[in-house]
N, C-alpha and C positions, 0 to 999 in steps of 0.2 A: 344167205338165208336170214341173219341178222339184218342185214339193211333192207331188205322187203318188209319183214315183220315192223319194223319203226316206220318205214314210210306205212304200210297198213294202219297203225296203230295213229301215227299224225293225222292222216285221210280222215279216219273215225271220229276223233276228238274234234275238227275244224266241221267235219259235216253236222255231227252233236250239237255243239258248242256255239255252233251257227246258228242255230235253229230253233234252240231254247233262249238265245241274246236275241230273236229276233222279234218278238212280241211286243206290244204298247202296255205293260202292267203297271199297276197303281203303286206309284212310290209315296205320293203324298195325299192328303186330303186336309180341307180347313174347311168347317173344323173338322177336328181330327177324326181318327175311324173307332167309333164307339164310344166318343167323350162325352160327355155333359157341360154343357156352355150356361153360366150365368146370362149373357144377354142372347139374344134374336139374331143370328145372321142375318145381314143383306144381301149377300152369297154365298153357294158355296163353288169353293177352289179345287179341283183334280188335277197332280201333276202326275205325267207318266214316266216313263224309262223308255220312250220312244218319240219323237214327230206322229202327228197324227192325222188323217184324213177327214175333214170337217164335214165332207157333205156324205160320210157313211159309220157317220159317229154321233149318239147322241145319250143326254144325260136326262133322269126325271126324279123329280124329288116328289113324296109322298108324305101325307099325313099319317098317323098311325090309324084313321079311317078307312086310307086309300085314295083321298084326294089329292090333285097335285096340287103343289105352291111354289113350284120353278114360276116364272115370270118371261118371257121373254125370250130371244134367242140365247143363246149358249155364246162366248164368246172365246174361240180358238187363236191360240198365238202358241203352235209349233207345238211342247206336248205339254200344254197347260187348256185347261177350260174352263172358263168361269161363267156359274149360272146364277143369274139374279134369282131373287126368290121375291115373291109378295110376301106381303106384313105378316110374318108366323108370331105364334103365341109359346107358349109352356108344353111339351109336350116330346112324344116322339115322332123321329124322322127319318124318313131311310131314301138312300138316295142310292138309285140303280143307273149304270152304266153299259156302254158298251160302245167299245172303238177298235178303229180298223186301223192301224198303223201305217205309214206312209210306204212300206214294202209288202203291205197286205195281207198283214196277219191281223185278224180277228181277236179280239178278248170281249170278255164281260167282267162282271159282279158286280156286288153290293153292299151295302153295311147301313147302320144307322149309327145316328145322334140323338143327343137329348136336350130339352131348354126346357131350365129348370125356370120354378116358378119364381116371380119377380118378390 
């Protein structure tokens, strides 16, 4: 009865425990998630917690308008993505994601930054 119950209990914890490690979630960002930068990025950097799916992943960065100032493609290397930006000023910036991981799990979000005046 004991040894059913721990194998049940193993089974549960590997099916869990499988399943929440199995996403692309945002461990890093440059610059960071919610900072204030003395200078202008010329990209910004997302690294994940997973390898990620390039052609069902993608990133936009916005002005606090609503216009974009990504530049160009995105550029993926396994679970990092780097998005140039056009020539930004002082202001806010929020940059929204969303990537499909290389086992095909789904995520989003978003956050902003800020460039403070020169």
């Amino acid at each position: 009865m004991r040894t059913g119950w721990l194998i049940g209990c193993t089974v549960t914890f590997l099916l869990v425990g499988g399943a929440a490690g199995a996403h692309a979630f945002l461990e890093q960002a440059e610059p960071r998630v919610g900072s204030t930068v003395h200078a202008a990025p010329r990209e910004v950097t997302l690294r994940f917690t997973q390898d990620l799916e390039p052609a069902f992943s993608t990133v936009t960065i916005t002005d606090a308008a609503g216009a974009r100032v990504d530049a160009g493609k995105p550029n993926f290397d396994g679970n990092i993505i780097r998005v140039p930006l056009r020539e930004i000023g002082a202001g806010s910036y929020r940059v929204t994601w969303q990537v499909l991981s290389v086992d095909t799990h789904p995520t989003e979000g978003s956050f902003s930054f800020v460039v403070e005046q020169p």
